[in-house]
C-alpha positions in Angstrom: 18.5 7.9 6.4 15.5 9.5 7.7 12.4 7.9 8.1 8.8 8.5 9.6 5.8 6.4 10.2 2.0 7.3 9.3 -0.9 6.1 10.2 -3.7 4.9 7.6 -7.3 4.0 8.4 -8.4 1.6 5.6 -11.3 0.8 8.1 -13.8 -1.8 8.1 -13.9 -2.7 4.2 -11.7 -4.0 1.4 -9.9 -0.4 0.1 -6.8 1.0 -1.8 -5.9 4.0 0.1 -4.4 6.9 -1.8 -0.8 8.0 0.5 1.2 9.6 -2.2 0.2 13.2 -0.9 2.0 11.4 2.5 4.7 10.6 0.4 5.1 13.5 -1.4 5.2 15.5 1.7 8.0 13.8 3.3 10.1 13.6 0.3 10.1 17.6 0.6 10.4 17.5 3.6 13.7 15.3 3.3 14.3 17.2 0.1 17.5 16.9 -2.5 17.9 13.8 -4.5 17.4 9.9 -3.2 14.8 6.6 -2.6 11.9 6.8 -0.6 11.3 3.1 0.6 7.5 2.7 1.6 7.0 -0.6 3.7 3.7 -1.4 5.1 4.6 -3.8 8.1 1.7 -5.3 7.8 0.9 -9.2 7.2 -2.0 -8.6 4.9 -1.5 -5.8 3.4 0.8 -4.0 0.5 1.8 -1.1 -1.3 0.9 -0.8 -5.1 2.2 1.6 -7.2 -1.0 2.6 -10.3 -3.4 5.0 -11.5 -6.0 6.0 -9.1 -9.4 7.4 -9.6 -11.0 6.4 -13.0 -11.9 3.0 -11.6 -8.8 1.7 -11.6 -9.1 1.0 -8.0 -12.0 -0.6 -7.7 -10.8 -2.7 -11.0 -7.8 -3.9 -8.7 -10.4 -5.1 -5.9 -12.3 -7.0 -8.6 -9.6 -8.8 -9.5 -8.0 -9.5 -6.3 -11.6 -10.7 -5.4 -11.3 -13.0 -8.6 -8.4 -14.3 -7.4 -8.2 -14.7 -3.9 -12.1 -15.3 -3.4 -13.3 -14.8 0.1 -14.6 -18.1 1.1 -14.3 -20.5 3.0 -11.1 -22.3 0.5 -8.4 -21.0 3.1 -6.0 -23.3 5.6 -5.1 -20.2 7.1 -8.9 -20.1 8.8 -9.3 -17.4 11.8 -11.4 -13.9 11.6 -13.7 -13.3 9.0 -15.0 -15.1 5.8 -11.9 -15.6 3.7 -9.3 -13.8 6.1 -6.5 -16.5 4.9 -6.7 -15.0 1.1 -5.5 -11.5 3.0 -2.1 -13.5 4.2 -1.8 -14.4 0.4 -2.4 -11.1 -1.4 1.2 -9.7 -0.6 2.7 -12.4 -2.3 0.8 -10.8 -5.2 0.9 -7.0 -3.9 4.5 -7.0 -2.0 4.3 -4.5 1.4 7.1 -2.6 -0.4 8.0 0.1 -3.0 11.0 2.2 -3.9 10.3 5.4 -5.3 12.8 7.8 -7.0 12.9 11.4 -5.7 14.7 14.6 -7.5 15.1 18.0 -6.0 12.2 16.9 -3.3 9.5 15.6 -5.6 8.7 12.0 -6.3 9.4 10.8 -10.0 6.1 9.2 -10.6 4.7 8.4 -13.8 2.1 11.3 -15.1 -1.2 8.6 -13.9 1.1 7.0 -11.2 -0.2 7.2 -7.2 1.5 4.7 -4.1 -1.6 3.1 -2.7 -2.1 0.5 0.6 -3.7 -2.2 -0.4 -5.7 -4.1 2.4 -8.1 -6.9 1.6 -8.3 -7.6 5.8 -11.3 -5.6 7.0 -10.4 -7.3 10.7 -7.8 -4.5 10.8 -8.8 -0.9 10.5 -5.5 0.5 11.3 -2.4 0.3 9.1 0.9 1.9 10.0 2.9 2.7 6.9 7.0 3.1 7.4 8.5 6.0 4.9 12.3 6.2 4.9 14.5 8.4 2.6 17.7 7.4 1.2 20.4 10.0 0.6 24.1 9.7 -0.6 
């Protein structure tokens, strides 16, 4: 297995950050045939696998803001306005995905990108763990 962190600045508002270019990269890099495991070690964060561009991204923030309102609803009460519905969203959005790669490339779906998800504008920085599986 190889494997290889990167760092993502999401910074100081809600975002889906485009890393498949990240991903792609180190899947050459790694090269032949195998899984790249993306893991986001992150408590309020997660990895989505969607289109990109065309709005879809800000369609996913709608709807995460539709469910998982920021207000004041939360238990889990500390930082800013609505932080505990940040702890919730990976429930929802997991801080994983499994990608297969052939010959080096990624086998996406033509409209398919991997995207970090972060609702938690406390936390600018994100590490993101990539790690290729090989027989």
């Amino acid at each position: 297995m190889r494997s290889q962190v990167i760092d993502v600045r999401t910074g100081s508002r809600e975002q889906v950050h485009d890393i498949t270019e990240e991903c792609q990269q180190f899947a050459a890099e790694c090269g032949g045939d195998g899984l790249l495991h993306v893991f986001v070690p992150h408590a309020t964060a997660g990895i989505a696998l969607m289109e990109l561009g065309a709005s879809s991204d800000r369609d996913l923030l709608a709807a995460l803001g539709d469910l998982l309102p920021a207000d004041d609803r939360w238990r889990h009460a500390h930082g800013s306005r609505g932080h505990g519905r940040s702890h919730v969203m990976p429930a929802l959005i997991p801080p994983y995905a499994t990608i297969p790669v052939l010959a080096g490339t990624l086998a996406l779906g033509t409209w398919q990108s991997i995207a970090v998800v972060d609702l938690n504008i406390d936390n600018p920085e994100r590490r993101v763990r990539l790690s290729f599986l090989s027989s």
